[in-house]
RONUSE-61806 format. One record per atom (N, C-alpha, C, O, CB): residue number from 1; atom name; x, y, z. Coordinates in pm, 1 decimal. Glycine has a CB too. Layout:
<pts>
(NUM "CA" (X Y Z))
...
</pts>
This chain:
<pts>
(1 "N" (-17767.7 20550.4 -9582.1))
(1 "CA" (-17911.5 20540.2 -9601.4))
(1 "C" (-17956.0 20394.9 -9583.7))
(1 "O" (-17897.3 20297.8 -9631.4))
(1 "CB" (-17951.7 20593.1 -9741.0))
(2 "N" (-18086.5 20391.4 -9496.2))
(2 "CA" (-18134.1 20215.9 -9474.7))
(2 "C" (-18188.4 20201.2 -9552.7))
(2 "O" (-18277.5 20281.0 -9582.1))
(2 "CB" (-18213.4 20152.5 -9368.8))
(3 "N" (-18153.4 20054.9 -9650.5))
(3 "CA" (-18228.7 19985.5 -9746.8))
(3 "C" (-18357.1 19923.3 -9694.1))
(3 "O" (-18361.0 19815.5 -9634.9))
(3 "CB" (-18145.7 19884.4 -9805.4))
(4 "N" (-18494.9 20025.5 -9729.2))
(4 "CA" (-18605.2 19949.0 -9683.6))
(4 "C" (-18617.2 19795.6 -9708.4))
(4 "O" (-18641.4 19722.5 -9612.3))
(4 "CB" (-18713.1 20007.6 -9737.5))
(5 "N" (-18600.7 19742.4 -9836.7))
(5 "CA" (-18634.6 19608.6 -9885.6))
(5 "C" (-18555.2 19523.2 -9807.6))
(5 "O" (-18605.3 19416.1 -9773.3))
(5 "CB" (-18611.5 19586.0 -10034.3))
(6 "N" (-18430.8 19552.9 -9770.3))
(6 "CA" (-18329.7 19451.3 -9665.0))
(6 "C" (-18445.3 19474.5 -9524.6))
(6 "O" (-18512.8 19377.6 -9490.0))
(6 "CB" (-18112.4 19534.6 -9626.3))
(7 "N" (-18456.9 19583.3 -9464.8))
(7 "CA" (-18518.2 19558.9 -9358.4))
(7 "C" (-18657.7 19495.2 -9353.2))
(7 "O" (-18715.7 19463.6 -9249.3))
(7 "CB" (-18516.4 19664.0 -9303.8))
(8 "N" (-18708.9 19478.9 -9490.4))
(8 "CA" (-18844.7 19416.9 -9459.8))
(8 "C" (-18800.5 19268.2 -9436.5))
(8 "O" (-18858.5 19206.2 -9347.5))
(8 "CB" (-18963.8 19435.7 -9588.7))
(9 "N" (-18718.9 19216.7 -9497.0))
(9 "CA" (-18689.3 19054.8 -9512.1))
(9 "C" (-18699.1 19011.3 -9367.4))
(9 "O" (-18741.8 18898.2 -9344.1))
(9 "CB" (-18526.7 19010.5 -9582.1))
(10 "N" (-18659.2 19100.3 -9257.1))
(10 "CA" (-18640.9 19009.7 -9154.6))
(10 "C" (-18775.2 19082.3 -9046.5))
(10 "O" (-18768.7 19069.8 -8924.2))
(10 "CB" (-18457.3 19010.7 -9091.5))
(11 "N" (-18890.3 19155.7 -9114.5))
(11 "CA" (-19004.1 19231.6 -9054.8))
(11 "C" (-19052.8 19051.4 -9026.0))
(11 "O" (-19039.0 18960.3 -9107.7))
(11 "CB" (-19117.9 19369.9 -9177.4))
(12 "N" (-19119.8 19039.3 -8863.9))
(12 "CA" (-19202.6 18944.4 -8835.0))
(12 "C" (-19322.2 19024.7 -8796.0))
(12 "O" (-19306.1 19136.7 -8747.7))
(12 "CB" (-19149.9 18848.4 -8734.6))
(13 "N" (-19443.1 18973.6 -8814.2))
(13 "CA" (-19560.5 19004.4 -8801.3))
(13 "C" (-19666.1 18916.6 -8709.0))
(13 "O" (-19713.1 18818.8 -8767.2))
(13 "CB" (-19593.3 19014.2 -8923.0))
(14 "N" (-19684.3 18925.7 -8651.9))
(14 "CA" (-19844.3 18859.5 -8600.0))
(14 "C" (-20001.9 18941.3 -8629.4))
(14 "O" (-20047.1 19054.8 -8614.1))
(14 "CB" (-19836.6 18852.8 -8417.5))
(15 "N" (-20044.4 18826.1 -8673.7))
(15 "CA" (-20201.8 18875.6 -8683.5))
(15 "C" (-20267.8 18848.9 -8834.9))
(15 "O" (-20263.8 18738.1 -8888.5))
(15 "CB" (-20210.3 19053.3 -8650.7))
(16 "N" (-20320.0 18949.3 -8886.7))
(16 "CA" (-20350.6 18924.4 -8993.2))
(16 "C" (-20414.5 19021.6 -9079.1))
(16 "O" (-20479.7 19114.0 -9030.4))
(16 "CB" (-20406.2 18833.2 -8980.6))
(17 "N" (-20396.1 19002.8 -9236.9))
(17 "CA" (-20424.8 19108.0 -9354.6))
(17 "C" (-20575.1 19047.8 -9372.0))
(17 "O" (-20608.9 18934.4 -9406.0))
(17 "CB" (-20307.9 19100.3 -9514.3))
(18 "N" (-20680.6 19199.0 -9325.8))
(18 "CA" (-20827.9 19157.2 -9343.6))
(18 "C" (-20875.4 19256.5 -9447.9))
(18 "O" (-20799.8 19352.7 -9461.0))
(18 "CB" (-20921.5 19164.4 -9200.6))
(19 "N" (-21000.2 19255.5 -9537.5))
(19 "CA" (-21019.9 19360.2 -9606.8))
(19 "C" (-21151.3 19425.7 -9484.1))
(19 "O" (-21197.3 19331.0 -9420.3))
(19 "CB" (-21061.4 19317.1 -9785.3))
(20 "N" (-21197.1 19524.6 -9454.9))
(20 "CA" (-21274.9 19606.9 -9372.6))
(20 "C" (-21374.7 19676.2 -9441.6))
(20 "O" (-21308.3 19754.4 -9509.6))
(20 "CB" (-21198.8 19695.3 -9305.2))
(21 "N" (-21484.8 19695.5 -9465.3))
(21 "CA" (-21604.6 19742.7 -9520.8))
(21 "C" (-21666.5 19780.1 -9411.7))
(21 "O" (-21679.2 19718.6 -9305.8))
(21 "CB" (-21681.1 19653.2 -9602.1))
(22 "N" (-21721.7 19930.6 -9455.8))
(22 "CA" (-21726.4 19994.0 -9369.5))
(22 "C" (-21841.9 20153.3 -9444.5))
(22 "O" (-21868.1 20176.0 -9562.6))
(22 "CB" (-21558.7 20003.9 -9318.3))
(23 "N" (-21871.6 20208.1 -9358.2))
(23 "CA" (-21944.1 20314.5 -9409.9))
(23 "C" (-21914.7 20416.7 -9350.9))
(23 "O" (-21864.2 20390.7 -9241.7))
(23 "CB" (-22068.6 20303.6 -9409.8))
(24 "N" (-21925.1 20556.7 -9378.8))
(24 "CA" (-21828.8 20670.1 -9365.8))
(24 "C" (-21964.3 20733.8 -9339.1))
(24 "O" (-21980.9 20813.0 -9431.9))
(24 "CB" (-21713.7 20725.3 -9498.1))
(25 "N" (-22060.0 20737.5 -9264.9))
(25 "CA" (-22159.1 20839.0 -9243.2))
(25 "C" (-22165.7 20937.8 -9323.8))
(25 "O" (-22248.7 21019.3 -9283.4))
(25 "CB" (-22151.7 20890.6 -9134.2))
(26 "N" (-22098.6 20979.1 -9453.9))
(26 "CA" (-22145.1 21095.7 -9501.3))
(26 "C" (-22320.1 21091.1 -9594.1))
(26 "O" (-22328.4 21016.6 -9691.7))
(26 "CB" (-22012.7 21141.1 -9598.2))
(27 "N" (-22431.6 21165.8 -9555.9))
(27 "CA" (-22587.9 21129.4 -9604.6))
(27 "C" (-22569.6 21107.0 -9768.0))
(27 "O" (-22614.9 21005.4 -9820.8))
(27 "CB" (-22715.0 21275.0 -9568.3))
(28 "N" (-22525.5 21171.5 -9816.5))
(28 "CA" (-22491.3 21173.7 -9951.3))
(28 "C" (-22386.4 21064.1 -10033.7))
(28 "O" (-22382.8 21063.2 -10156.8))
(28 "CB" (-22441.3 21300.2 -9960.0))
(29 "N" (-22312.2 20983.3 -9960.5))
(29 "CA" (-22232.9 20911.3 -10001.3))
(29 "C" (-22300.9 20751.6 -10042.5))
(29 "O" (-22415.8 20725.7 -10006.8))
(29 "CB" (-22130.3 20921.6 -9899.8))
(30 "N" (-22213.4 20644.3 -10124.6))
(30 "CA" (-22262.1 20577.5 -10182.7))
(30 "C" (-22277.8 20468.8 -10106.6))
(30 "O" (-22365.6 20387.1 -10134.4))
(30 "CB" (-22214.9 20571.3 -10281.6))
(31 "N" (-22196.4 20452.7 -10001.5))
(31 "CA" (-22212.5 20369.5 -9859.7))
(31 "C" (-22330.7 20357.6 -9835.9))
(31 "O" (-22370.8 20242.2 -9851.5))
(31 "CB" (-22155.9 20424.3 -9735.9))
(32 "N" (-22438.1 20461.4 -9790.0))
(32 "CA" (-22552.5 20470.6 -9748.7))
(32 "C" (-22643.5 20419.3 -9835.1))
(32 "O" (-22759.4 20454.2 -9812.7))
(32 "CB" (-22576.0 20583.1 -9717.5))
(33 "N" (-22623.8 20339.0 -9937.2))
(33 "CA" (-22720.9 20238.3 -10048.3))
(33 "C" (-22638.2 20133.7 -10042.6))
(33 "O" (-22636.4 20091.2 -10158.1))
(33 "CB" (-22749.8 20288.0 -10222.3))
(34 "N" (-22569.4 20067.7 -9977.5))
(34 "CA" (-22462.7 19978.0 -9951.0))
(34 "C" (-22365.1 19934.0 -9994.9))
(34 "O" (-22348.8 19812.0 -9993.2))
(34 "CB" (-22484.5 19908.5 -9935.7))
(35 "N" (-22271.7 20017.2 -10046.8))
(35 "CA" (-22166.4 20008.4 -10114.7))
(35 "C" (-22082.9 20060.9 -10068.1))
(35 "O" (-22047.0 20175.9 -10093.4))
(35 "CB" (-22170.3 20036.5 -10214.9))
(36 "N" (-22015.1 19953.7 -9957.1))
(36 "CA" (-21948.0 20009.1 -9831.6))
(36 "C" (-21798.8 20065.1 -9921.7))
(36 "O" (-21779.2 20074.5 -10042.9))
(36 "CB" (-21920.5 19865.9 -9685.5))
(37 "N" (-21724.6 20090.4 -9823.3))
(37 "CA" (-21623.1 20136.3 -9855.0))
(37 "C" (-21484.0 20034.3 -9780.0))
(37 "O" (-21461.3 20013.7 -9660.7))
(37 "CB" (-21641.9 20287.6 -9816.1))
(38 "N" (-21415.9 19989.8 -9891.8))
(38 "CA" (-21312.3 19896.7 -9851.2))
(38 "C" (-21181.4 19960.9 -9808.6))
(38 "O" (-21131.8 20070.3 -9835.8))
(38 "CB" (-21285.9 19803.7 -9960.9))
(39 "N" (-21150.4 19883.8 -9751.7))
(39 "CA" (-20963.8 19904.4 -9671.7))
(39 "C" (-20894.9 19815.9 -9607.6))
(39 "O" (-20925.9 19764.9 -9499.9))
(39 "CB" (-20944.1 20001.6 -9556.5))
(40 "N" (-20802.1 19795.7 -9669.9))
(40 "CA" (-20680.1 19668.0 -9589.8))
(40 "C" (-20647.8 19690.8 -9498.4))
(40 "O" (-20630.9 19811.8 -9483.4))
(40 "CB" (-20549.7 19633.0 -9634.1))
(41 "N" (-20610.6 19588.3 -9354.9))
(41 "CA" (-20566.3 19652.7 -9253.7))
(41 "C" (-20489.2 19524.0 -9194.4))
(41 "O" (-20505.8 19402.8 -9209.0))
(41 "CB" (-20681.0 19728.8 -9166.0))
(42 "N" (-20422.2 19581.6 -9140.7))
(42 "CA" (-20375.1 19430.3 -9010.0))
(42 "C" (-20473.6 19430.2 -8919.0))
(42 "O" (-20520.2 19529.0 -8862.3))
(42 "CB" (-20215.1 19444.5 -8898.1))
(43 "N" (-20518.1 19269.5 -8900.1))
(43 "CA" (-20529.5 19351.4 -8799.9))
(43 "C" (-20502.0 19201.2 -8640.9))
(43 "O" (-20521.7 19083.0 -8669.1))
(43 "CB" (-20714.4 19452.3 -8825.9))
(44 "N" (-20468.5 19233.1 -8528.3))
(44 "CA" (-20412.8 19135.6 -8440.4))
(44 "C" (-20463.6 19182.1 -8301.1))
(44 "O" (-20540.3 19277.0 -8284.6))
(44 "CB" (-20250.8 19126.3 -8452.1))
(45 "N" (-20421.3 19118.5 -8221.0))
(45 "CA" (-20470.4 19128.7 -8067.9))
(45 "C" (-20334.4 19182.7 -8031.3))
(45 "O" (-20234.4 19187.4 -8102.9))
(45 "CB" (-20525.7 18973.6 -7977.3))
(46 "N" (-20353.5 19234.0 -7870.2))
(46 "CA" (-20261.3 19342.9 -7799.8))
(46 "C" (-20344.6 19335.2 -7678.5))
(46 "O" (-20462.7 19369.9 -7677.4))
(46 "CB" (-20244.0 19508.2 -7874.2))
(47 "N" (-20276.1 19285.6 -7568.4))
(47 "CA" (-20278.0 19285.7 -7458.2))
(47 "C" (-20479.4 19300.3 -7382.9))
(47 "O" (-20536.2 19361.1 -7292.2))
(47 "CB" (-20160.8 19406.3 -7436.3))
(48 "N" (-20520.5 19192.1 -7504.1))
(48 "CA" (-20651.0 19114.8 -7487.4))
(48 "C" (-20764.5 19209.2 -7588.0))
(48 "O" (-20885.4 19198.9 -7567.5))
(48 "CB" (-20699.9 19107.5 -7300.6))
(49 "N" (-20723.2 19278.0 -7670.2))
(49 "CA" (-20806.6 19374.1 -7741.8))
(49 "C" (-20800.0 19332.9 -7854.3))
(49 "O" (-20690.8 19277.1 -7843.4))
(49 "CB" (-20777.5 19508.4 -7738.0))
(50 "N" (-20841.2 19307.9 -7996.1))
(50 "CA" (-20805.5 19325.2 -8131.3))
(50 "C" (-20813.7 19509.8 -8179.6))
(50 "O" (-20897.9 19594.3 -8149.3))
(50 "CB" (-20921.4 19218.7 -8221.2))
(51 "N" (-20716.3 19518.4 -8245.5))
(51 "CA" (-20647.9 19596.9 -8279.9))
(51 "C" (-20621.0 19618.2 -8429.6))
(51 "O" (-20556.9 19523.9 -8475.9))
(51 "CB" (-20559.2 19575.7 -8214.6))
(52 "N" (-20650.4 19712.3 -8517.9))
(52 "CA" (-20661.2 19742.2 -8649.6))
(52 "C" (-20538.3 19865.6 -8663.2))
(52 "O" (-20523.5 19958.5 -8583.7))
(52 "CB" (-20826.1 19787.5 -8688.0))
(53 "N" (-20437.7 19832.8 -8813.9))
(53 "CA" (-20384.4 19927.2 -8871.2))
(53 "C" (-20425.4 19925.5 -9023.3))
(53 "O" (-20427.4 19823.3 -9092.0))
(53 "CB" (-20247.8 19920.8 -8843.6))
(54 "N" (-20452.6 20032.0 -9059.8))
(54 "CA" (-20503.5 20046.1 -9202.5))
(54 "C" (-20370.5 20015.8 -9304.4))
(54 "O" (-20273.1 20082.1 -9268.7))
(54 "CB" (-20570.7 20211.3 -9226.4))
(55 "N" (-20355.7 19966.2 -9373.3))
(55 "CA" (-20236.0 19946.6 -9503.1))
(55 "C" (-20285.7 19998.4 -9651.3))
(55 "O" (-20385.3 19991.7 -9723.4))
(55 "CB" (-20197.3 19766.6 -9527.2))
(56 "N" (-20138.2 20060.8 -9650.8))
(56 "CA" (-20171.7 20095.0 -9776.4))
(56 "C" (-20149.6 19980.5 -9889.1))
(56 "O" (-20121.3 19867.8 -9848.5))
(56 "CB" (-20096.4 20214.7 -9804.7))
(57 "N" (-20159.2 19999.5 -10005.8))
(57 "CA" (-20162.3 19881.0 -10104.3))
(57 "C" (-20067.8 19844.2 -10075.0))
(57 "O" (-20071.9 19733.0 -10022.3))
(57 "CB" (-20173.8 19887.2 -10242.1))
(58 "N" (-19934.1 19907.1 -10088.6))
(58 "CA" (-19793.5 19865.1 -10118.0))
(58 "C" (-19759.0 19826.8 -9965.8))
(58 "O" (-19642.8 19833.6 -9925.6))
(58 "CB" (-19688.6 19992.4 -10194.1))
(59 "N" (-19823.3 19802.2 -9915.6))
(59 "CA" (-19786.8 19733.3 -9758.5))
(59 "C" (-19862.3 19599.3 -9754.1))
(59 "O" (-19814.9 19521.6 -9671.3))
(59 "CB" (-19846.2 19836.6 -9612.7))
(60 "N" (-19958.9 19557.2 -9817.1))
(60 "CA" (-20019.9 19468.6 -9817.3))
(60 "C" (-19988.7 19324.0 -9844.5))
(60 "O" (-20060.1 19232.2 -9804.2))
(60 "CB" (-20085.2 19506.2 -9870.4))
(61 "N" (-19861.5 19305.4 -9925.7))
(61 "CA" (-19712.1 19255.8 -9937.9))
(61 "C" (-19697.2 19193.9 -9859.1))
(61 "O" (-19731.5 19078.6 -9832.9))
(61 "CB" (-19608.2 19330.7 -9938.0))
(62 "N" (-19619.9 19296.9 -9791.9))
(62 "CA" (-19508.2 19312.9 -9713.4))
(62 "C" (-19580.7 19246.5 -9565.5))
(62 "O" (-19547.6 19148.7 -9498.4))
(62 "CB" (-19449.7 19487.4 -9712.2))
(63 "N" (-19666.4 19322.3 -9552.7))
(63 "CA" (-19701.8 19263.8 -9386.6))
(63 "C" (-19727.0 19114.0 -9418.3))
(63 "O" (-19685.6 19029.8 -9338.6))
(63 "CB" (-19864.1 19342.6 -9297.3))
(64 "N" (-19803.6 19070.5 -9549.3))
(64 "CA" (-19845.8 18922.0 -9550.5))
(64 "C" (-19715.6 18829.6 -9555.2))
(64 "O" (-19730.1 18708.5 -9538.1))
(64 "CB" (-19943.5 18889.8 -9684.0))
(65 "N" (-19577.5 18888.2 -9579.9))
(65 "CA" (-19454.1 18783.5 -9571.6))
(65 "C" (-19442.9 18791.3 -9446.5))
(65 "O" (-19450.5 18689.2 -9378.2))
(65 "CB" (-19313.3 18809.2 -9647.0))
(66 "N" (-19419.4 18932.1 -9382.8))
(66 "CA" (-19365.4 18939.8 -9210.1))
(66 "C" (-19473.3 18817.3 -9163.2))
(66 "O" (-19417.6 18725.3 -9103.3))
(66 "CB" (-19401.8 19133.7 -9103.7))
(67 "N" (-19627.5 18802.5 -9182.9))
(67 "CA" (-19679.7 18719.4 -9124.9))
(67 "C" (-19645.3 18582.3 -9176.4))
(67 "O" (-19694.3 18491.1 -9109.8))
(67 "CB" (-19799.4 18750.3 -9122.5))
(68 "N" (-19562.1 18542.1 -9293.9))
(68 "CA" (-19548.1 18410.2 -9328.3))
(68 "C" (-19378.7 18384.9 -9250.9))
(68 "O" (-19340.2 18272.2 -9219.7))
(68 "CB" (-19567.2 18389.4 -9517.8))
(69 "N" (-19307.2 18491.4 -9233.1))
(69 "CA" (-19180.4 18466.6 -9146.6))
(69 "C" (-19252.5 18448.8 -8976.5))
(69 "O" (-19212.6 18361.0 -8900.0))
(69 "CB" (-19054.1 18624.1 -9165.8))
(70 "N" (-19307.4 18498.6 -8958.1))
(70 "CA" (-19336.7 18439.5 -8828.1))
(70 "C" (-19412.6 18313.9 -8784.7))
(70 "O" (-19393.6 18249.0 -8681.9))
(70 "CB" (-19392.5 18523.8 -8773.1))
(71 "N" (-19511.4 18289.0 -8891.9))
(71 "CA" (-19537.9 18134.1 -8879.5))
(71 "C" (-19420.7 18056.4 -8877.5))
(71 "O" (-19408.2 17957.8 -8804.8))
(71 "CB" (-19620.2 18079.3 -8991.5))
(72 "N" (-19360.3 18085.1 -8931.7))
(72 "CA" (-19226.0 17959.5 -8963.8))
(72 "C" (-19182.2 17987.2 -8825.5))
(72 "O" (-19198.2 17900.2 -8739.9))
(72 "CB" (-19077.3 17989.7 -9110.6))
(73 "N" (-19129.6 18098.1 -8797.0))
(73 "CA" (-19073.9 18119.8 -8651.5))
(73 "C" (-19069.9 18036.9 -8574.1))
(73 "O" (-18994.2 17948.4 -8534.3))
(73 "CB" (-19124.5 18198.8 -8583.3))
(74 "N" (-19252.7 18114.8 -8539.7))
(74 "CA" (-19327.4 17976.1 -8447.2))
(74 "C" (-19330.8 17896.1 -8445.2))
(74 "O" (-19344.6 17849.1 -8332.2))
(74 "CB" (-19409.5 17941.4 -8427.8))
(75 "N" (-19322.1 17791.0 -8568.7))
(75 "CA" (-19329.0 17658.2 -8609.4))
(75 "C" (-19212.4 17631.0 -8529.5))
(75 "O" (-19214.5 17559.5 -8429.3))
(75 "CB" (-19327.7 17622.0 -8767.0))
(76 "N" (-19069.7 17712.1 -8593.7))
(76 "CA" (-18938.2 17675.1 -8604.4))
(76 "C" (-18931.2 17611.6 -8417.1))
(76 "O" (-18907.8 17497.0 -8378.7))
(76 "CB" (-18822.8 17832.4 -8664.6))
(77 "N" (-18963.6 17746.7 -8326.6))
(77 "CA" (-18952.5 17726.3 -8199.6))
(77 "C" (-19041.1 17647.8 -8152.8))
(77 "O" (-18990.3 17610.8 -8046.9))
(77 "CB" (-18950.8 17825.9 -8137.2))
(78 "N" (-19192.2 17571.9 -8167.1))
(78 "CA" (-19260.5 17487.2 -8126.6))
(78 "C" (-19160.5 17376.1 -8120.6))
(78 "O" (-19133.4 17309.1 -8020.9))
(78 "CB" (-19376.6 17473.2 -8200.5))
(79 "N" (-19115.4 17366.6 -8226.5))
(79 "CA" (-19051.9 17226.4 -8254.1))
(79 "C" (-18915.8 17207.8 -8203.5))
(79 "O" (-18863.4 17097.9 -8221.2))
(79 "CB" (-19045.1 17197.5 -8401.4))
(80 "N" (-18861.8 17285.4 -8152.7))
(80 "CA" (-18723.2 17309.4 -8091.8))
(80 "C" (-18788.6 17267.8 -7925.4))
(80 "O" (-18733.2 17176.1 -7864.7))
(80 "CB" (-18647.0 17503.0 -8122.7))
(81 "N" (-18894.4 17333.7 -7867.8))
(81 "CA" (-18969.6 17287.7 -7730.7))
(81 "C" (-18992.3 17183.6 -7757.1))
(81 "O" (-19020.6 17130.9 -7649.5))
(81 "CB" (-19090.4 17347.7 -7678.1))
(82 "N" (-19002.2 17089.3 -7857.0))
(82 "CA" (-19086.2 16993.6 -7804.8))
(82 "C" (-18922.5 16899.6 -7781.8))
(82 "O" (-18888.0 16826.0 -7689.3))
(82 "CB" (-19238.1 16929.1 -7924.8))
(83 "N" (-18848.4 16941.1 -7908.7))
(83 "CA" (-18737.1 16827.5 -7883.3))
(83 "C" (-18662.0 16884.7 -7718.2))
(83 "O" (-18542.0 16876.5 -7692.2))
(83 "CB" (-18596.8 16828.0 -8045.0))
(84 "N" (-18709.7 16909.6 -7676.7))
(84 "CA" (-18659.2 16999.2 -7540.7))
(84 "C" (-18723.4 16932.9 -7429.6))
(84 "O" (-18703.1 16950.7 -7309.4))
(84 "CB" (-18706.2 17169.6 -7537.6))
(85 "N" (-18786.6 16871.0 -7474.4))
(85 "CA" (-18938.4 16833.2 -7348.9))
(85 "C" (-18874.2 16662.8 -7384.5))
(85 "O" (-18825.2 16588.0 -7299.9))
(85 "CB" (-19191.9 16888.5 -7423.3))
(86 "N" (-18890.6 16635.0 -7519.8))
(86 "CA" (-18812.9 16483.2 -7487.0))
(86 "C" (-18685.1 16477.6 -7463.2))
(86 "O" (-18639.0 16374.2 -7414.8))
(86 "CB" (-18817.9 16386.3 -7591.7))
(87 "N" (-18625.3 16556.5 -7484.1))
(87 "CA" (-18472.9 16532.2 -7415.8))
(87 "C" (-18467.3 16525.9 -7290.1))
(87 "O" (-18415.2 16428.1 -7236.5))
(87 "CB" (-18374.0 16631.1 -7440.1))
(88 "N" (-18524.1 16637.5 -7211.3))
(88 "CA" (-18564.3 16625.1 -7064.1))
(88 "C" (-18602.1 16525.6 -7009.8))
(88 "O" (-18559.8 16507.4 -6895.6))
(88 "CB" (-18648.0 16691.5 -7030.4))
(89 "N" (-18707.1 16410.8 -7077.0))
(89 "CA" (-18729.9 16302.6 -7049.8))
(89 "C" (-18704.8 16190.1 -7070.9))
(89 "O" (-18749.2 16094.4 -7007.5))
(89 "CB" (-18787.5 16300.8 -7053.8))
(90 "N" (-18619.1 16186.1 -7176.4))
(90 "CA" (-18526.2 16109.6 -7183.7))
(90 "C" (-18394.7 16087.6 -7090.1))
(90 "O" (-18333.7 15980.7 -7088.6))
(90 "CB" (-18501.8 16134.2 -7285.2))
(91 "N" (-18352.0 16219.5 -6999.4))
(91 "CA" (-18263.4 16181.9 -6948.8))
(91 "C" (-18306.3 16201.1 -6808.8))
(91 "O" (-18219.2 16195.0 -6722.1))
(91 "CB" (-18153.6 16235.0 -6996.2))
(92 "N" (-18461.9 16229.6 -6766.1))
(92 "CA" (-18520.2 16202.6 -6608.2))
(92 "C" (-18538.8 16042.4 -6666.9))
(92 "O" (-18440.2 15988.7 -6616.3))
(92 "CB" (-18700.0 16311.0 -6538.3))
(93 "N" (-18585.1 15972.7 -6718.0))
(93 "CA" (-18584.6 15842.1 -6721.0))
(93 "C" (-18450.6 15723.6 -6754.4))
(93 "O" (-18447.3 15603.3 -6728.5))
(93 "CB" (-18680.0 15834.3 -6806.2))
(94 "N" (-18363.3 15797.6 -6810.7))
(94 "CA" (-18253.3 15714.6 -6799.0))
(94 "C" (-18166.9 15718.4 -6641.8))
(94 "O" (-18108.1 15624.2 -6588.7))
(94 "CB" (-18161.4 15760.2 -6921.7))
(95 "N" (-18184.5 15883.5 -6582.2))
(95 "CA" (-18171.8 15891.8 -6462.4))
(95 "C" (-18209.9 15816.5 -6344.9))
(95 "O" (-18133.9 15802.2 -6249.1))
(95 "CB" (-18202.4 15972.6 -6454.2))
(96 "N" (-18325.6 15768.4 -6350.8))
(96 "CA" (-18431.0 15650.5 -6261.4))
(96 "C" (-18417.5 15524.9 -6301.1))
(96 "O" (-18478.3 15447.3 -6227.3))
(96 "CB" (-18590.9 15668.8 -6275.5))
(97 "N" (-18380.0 15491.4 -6359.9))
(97 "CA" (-18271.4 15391.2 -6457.0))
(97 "C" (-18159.3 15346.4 -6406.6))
(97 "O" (-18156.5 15225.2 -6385.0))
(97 "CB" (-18215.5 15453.8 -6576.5))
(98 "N" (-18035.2 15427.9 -6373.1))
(98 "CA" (-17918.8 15473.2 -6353.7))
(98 "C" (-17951.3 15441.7 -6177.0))
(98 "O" (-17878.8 15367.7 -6110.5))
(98 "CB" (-17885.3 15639.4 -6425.5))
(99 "N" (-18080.4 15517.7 -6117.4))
(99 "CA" (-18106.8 15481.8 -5970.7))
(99 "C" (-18126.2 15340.7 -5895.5))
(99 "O" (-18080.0 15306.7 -5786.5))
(99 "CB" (-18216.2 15542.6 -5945.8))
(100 "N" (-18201.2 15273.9 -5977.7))
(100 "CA" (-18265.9 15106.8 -5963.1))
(100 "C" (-18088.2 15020.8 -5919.0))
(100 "O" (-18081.5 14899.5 -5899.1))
(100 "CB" (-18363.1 15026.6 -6184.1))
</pts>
């Protein structure tokens, strides 16, 4: 049996936990005097669209760490490119160096 809680640790996420207010067209409902109706959702872009999934409470968690493991991610790999970009240039300029 898969241990959900192990597999969330390594869940990455993009996007983001929004609350959504909203009104449900029913004439009789309490929406319609403005007392919208709330719901958590992710929500992120996809291939140039933003894009909504509704969460339930007990997901609301969970997706907000997957989104704090992937900042780091990103961070982690920005910063791995950049030392990548000066190494590269460090050794095209010691190279032209090496040419003289």
């Amino acid at each position: 049996m898969i241990d959900v809680s192990k597999r969330n640790e390594s869940l990455l996420i993009r996007g983001s936990v929004v609350k959504v207010r909203r009104t449900c067209g029913k004439a009789q409902c309490k929406c319609v005097d403005g007392e919208l109706h709330e719901t958590w959702a992710l929500s992120y872009s996809y291939e140039g669209r933003t894009r909504m999934i509704p969460l339930r409470e007990e997901d609301i968690g969970v997706a907000r760490q997957a989104i704090k493991r992937y900042q780091k991610s990103l961070n982690w790999l920005e910063s791995q490119a950049i030392q990548g970009i000066k190494h590269l240039h460090a050794t095209v300029k010691a190279a032209k160096r090496r040419a003289r």
